[in-house]
BADO-361063 format. One record per residue (C-alpha): residue number from 1; residue in one letter; x, y, z. Coordinates in steps of 0.05 Angstrom, whole numbers, plus 5000, padded with zeros to 4 digits. Each point is the difference from the previous one (the first is absolute). Layout:
// BADO-361063
site num=NUM; residu=a; u=X; v=Y; w=Z
...
***
This chain:
// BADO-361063
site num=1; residu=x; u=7837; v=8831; w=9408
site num=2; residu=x; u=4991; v=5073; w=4965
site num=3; residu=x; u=4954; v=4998; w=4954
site num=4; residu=x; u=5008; v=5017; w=4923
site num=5; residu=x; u=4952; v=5037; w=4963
site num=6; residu=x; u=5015; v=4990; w=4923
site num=7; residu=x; u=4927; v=5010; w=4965
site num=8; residu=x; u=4990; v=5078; w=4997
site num=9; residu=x; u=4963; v=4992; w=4944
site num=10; residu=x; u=4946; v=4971; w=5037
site num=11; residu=x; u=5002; v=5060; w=5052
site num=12; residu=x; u=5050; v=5035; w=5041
site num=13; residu=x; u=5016; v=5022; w=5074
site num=14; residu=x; u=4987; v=5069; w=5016
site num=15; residu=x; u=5045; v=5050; w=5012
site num=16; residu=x; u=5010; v=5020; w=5072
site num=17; residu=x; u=4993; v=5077; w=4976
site num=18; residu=x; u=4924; v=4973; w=4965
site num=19; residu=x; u=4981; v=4969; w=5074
site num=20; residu=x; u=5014; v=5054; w=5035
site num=21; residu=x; u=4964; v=5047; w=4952
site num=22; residu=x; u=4933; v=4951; w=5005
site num=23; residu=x; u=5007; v=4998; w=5082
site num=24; residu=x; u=5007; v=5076; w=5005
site num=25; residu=x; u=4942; v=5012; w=4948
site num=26; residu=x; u=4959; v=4950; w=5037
site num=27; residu=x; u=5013; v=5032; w=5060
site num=28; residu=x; u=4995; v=5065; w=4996
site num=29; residu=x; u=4959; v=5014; w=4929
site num=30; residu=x; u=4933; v=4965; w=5007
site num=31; residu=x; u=4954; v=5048; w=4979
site num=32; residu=x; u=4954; v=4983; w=4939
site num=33; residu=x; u=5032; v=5045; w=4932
site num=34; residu=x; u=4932; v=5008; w=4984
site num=35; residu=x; u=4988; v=5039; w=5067
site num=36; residu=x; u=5006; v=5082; w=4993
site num=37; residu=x; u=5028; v=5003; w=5084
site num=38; residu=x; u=5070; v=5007; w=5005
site num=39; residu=x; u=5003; v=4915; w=5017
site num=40; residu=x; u=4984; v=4989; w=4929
site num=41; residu=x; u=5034; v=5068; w=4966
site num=42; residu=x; u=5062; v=4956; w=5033
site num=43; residu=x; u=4985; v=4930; w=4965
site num=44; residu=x; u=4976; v=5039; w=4937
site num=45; residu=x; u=5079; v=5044; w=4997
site num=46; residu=x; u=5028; v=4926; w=4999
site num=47; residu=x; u=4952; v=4970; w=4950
site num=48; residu=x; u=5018; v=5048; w=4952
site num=49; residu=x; u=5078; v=5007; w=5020
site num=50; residu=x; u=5003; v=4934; w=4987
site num=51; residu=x; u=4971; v=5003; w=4935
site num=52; residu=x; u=5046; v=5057; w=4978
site num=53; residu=x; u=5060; v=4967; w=5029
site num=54; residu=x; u=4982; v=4928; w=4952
site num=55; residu=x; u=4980; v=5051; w=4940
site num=56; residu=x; u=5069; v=5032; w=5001
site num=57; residu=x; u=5045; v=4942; w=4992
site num=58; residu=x; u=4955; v=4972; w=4940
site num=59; residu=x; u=5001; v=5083; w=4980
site num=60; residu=x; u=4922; v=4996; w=4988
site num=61; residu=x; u=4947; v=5045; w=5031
site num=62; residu=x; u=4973; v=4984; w=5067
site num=63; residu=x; u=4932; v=4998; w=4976
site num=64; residu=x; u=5017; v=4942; w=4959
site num=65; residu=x; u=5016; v=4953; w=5063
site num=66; residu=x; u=4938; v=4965; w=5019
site num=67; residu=x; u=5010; v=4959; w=5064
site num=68; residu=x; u=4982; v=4923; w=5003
site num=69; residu=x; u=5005; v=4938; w=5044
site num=70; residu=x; u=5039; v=4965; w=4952
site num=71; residu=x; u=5030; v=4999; w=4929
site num=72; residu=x; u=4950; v=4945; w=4982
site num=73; residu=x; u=4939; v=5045; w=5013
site num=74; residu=x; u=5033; v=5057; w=4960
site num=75; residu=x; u=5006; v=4948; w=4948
site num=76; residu=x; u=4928; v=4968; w=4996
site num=77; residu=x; u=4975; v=5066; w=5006
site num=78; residu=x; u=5032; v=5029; w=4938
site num=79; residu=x; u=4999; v=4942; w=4957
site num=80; residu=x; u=4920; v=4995; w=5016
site num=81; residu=x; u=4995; v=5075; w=5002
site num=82; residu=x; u=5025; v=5002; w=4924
site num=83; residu=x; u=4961; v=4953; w=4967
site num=84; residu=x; u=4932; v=5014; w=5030
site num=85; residu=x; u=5001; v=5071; w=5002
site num=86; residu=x; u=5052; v=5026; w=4958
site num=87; residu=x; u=4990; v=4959; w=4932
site num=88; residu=x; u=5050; v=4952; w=4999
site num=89; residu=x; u=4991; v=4941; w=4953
site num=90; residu=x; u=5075; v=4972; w=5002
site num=91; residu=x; u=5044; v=4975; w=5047
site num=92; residu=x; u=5077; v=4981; w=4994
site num=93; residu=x; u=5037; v=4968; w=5053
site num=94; residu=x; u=5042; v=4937; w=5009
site num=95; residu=x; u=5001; v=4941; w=5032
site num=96; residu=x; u=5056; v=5005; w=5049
site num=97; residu=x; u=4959; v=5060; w=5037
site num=98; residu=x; u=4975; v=4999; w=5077
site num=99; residu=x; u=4944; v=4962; w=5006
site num=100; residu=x; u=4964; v=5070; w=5028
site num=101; residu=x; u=4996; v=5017; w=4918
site num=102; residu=x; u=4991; v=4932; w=4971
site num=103; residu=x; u=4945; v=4983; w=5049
site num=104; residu=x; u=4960; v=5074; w=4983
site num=105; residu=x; u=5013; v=4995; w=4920
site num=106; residu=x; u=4970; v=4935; w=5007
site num=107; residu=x; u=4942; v=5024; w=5041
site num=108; residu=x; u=4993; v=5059; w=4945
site num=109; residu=x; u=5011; v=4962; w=4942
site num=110; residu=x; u=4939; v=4942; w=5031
site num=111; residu=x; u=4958; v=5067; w=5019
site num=112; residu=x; u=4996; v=5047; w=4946
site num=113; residu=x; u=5035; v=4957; w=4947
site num=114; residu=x; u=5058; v=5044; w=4990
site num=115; residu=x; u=5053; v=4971; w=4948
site num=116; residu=x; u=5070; v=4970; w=5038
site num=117; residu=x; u=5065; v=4993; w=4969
site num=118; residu=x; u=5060; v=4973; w=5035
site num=119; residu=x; u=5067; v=5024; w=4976
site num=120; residu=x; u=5049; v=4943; w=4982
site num=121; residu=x; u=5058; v=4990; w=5056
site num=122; residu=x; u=5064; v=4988; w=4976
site num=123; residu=x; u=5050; v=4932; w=5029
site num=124; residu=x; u=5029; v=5048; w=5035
site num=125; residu=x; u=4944; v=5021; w=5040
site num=126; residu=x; u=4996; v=5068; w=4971
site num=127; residu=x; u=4938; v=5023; w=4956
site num=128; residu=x; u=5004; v=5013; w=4927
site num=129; residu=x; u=4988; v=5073; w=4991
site num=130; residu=x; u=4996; v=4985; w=4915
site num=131; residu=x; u=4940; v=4956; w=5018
site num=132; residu=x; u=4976; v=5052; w=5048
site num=133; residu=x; u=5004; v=5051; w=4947
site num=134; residu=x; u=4966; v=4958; w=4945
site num=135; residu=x; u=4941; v=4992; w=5058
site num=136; residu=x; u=4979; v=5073; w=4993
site num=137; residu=x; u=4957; v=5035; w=4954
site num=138; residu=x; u=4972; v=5068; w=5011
site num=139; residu=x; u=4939; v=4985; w=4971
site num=140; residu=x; u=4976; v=4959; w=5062
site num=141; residu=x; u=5011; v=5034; w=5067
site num=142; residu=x; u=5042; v=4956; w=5039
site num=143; residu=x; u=5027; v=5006; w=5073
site num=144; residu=x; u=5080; v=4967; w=5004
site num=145; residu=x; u=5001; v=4966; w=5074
site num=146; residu=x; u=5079; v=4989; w=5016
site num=147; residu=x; u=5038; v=4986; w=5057
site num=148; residu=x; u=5075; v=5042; w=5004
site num=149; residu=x; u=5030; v=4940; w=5044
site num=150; residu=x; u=4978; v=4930; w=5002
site num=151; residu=x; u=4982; v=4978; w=5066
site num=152; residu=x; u=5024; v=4934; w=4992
site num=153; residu=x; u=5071; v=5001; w=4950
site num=154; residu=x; u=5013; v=5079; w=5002
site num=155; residu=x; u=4994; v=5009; w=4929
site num=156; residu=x; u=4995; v=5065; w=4979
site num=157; residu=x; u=4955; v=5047; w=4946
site num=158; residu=x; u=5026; v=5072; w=4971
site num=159; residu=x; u=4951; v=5041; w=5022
site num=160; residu=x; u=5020; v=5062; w=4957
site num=161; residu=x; u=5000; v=4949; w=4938
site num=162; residu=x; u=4934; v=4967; w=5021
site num=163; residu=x; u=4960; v=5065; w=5010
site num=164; residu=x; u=5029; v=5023; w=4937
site num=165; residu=x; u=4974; v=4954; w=4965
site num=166; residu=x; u=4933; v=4996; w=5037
site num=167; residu=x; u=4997; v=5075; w=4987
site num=168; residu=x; u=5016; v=4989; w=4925
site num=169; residu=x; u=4934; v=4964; w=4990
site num=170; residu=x; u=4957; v=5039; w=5056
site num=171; residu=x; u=4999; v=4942; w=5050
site num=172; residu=x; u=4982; v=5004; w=5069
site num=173; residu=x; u=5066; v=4976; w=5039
site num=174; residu=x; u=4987; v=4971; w=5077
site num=175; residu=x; u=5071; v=4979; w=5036
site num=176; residu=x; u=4995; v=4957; w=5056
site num=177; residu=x; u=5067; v=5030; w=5029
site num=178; residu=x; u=4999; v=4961; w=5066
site num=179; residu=x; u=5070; v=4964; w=4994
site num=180; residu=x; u=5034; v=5066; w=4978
site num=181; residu=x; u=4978; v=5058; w=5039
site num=182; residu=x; u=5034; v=5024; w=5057
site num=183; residu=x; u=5067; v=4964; w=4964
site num=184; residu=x; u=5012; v=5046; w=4930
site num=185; residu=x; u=4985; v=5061; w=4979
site num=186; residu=x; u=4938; v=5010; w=4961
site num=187; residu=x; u=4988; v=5073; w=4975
site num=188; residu=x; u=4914; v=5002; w=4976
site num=189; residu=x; u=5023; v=5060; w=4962
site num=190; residu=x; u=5051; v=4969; w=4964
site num=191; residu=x; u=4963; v=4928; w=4991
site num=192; residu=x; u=4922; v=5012; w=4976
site num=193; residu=x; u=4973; v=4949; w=5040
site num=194; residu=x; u=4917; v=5013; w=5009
site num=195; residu=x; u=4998; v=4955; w=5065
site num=196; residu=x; u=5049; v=4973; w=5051
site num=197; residu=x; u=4982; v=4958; w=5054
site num=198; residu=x; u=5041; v=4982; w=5068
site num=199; residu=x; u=5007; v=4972; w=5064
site num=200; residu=x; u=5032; v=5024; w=5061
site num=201; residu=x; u=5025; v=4938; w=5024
site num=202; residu=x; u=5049; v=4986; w=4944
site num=203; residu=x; u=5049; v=5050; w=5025
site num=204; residu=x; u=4999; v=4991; w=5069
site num=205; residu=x; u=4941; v=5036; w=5030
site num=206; residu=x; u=4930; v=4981; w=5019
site num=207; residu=x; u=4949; v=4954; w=4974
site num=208; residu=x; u=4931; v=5012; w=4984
site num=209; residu=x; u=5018; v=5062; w=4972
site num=210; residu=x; u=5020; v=5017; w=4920
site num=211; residu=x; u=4986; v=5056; w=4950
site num=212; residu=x; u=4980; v=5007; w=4932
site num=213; residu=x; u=5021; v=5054; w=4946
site num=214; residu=x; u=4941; v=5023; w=4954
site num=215; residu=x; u=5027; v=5050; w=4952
site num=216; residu=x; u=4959; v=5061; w=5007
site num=217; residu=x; u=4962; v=4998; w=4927
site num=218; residu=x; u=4976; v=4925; w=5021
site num=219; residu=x; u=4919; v=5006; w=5027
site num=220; residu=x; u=4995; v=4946; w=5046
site num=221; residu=x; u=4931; v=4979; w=5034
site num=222; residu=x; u=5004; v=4987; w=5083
site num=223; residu=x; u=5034; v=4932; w=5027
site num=224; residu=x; u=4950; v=5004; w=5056
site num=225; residu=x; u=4942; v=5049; w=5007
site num=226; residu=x; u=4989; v=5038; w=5064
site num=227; residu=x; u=5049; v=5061; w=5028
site num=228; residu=x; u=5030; v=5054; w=4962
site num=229; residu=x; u=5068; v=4970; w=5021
site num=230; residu=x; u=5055; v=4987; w=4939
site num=231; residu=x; u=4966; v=5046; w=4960
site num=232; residu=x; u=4944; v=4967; w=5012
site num=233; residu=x; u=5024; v=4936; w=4958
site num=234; residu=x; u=5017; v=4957; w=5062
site num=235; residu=x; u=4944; v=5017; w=5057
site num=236; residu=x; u=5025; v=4970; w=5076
site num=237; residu=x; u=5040; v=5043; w=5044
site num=238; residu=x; u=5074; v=5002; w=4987
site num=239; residu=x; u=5044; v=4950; w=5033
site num=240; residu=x; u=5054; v=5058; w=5034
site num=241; residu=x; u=5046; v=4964; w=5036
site num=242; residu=x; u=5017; v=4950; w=4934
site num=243; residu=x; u=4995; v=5049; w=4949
site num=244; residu=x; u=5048; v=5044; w=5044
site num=245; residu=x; u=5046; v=4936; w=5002
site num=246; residu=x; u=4995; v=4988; w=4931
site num=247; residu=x; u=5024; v=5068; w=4978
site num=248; residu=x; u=5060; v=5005; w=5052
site num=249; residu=x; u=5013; v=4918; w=4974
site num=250; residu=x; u=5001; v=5041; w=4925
site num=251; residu=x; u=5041; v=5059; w=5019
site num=252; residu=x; u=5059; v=4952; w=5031
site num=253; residu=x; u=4997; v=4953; w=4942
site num=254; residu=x; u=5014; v=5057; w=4956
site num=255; residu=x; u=5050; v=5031; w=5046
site num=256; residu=x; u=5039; v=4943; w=5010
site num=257; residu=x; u=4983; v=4974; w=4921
site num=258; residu=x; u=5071; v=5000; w=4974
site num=259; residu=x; u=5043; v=4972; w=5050
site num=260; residu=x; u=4950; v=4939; w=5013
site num=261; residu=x; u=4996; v=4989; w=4932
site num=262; residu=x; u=5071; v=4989; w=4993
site num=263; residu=x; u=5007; v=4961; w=5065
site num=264; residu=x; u=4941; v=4956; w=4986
site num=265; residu=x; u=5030; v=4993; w=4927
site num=266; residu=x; u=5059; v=4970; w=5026
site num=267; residu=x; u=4966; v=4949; w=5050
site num=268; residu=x; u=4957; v=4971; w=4938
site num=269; residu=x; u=5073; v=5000; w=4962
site num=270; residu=x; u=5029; v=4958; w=5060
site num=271; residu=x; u=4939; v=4961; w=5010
site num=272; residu=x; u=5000; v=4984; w=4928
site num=273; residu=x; u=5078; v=4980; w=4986
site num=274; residu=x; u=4989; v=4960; w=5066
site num=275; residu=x; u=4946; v=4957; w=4982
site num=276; residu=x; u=5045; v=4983; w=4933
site num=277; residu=x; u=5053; v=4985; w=5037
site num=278; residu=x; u=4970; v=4955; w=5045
site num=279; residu=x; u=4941; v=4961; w=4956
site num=280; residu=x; u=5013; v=4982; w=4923
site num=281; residu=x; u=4958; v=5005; w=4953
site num=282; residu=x; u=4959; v=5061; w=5038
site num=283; residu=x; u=4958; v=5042; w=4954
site num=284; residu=x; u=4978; v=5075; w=5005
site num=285; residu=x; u=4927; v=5013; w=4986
site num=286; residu=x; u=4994; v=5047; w=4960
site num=287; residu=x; u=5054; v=5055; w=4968
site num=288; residu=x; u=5010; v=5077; w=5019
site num=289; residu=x; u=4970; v=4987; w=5063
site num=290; residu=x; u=4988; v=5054; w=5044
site num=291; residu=x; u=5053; v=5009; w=5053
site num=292; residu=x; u=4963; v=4973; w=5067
site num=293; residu=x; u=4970; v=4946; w=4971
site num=294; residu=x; u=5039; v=4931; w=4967
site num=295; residu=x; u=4955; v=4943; w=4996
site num=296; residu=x; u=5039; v=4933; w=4983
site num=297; residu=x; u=4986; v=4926; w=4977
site num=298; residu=x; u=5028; v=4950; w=5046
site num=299; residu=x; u=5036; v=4940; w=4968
site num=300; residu=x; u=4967; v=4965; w=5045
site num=301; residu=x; u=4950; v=4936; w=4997
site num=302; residu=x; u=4926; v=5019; w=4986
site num=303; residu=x; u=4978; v=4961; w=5069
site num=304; residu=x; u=5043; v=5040; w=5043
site num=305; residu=x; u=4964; v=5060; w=4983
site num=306; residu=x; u=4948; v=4999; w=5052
site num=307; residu=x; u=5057; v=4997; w=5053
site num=308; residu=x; u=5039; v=5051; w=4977
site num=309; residu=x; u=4968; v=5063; w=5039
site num=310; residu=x; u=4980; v=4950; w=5053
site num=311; residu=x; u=5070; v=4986; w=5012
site num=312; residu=x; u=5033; v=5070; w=5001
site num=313; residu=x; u=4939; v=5026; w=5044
site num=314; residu=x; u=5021; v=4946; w=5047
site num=315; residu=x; u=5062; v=5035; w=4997
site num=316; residu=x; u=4966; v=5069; w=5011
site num=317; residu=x; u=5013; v=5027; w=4922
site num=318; residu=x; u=4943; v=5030; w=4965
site num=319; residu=x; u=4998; v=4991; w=4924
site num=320; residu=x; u=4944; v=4985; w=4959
site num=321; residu=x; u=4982; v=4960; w=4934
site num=322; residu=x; u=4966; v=5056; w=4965
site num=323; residu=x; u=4940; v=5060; w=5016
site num=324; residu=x; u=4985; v=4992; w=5078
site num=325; residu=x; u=4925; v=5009; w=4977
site num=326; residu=x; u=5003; v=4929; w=4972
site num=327; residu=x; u=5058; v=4968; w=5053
site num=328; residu=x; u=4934; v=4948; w=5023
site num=329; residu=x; u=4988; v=4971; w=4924
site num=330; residu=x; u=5034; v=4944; w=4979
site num=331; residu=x; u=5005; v=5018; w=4928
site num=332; residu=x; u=5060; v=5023; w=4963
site num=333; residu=x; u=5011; v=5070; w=4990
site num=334; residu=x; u=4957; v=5038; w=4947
site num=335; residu=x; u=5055; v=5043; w=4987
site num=336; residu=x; u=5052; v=4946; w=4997
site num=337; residu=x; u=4950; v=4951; w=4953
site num=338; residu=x; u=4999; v=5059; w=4951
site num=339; residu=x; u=5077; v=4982; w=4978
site num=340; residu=x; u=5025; v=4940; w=5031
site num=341; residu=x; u=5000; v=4935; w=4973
site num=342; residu=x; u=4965; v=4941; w=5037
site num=343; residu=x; u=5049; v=4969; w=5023
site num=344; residu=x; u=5027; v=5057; w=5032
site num=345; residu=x; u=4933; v=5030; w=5026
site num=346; residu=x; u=4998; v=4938; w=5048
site num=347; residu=x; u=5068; v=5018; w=5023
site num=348; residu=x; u=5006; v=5039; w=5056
site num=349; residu=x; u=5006; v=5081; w=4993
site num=350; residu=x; u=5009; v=5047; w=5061
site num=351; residu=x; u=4987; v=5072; w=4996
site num=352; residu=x; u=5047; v=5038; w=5047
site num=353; residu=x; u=4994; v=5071; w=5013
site num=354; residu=x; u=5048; v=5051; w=5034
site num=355; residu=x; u=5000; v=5065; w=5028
site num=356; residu=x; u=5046; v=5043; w=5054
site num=357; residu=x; u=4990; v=4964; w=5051
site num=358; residu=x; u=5026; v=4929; w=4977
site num=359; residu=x; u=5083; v=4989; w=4999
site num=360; residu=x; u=5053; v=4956; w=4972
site num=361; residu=x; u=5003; v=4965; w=5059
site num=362; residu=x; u=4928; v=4979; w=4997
site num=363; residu=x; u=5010; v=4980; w=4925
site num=364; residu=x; u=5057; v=4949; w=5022
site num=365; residu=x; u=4946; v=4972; w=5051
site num=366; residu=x; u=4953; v=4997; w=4946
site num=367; residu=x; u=5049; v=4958; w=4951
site num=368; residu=x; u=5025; v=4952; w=5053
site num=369; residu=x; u=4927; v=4981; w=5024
site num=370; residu=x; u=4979; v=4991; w=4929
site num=371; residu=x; u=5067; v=4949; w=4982
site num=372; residu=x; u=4969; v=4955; w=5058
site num=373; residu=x; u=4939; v=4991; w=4963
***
């Protein structure tokens, strides 16, 4: 039985051109960057190749890639970084983010009493930028927290209208970008975005390994104290071999950006028009999703929902109910409880997620296995 990997929203395999990158580096490039012998001149040429390679698709400056282990860390350090030291007194987010933001604004808001507000989300999953707008006041300095993509139903945010209007009323704007980096073009020139945080994993290189953007004119305090390493904002010594993978993982994405975007495209078209097809009364989460993602309500009965990924990973297919972060809870989506009613919260909702490497042919499997249900 081949196995069927539809949840590359969760995570996603690596490139073969990423592994052998890593394996080489690993072999042959162990030398500490910090080290002034020709072992660590070596490690410290790839460091900052890498760096220069991520900064030119984004069209930033290399100096405004800071390494980290994940997207999460970029994210709790900002977020904490700009309301203790940097004078933040508002924050404005929604309710449908990653649970990486909601957690920290909550921590922020219970530590140094920082005011919250939650933009209203829309039935259609998508948030109300009118609300968002009415939110902001530039007589209270406030710091906008918004994912591009959501993780779980793929709707989508205009950055170049968001940070418009954040930059209207001098507000700090942090984009958690994970779901959409590495799979459209985003220009930090064109788009005045103060922070950007993302992981390597989400387009098919390493984990453990992500970067944040800090727009130079941002002062930022050290993540961890110790070395001079990431400008002396993230002290440990660098992780080589995964930030090497992670910047080949970025230059392919963006290499081979259009035509997977248009073949992916299509497989969420077929995927779609074959789940109507087969199950009436089938609903789409969420509108103007982005194109890898389609996240659907079953028209199924509520106490089949436990068995649903039980039964097509029996059958080797890998889908998911929502954010693989919270695939052990058994409570309904957060994202999902924002605009659904209850009735149909309690029906079952699968997340599935595409990329490259998945086919028609493994769609059809998917739709059969899912009729014997």
């Amino acid at each position: 039985m081949k196995n069927i990997y539809l949840d590359n929203a969760a995570t996603t395999p690596l490139r073969p051109e990423v592994i052998h990158t890593m394996v080489d580096v690993l072999q042959h490039d162990y030398g500490n960057p910090s080290s002034t012998h020709s072992f660590g001149r070596s490690s410290k040429s790839i460091l900052e190749t890498s760096r220069k390679t991520i900064a030119k698709h984004l069209n930033c400056s290399a100096q405004e890639i800071i390494f980290t282990a994940n997207a999460t860390e970029g994210t709790n350090w900002i977020l904490r970084e700009m309301v203790k030291n940097n004078g933040i007194k508002k924050i404005i987010t929604s309710k449908i983010e990653h649970h990486a933001t909601l957690y920290t604004v909550l921590n922020l808001q219970k530590e140094f009493g920082v005011e919250v507000d939650y933009i209203k989300v829309l039935p259609n999953g998508n948030l109300d930028l009118f609300d968002f707008e009415r939110k902001l006041s530039d007589e209270i300095p406030t710091l906008v927290t918004l994912m591009h993509v959501n993780n779980e139903i793929g709707t989508v945010i205009d950055l170049n209208k968001v940070s418009g209007i954040c930059q209207k009323y001098n507000a700090i704007f942090h984009c958690d970008t994970v779901q959409s980096i590495g799979k459209i073009k985003i220009d930090l020139q064109e788009t005045p975005l103060d922070f950007l945080v993302a992981s390597a994993h989400k387009f098919h290189g390493p984990k453990g390994i992500g970067f944040a953007f800090i727009r130079k004119n941002r002062i930022m305090q050290p993540m961890l104290f110790g070395g001079e390493q990431e400008k002396g904002l993230r002290a440990g010594t660098e992780a080589i071999h995964q930030i090497a993978g992670m910047s080949k993982a970025f230059d392919l994405a963006n290499e081979h950006l259009i035509e997977e975007t248009e073949y992916i495209s299509e497989l969420k078209e077929y995927c779609n028009s074959k789940l109507q097809a087969n199950f009436e009364g089938i609903i789409i989460n969420g509108e103007n999703t982005f194109y890898n993602i389609l996240n659907v309500l079953l028209p199924f009965s509520e106490e089949k929902t436990a068995m649903i990924l039980f039964n097509l990973d029996m059958k080797g297919i890998a889908v998911s109910r929502g954010s693989a972060c919270q695939s052990g809870s058994i409570k309904p989506s957060h994202v999902l409880a924002e605009f659904l009613s209850e009735d149909n919260i309690k029906k079952p909702s699968l997340r599935i997620s595409f990329s490259h490497y998945n086919t028609k042919e493994e769609i059809d499997v998917f739709i059969e296995s899912l009729k014997t249900i």
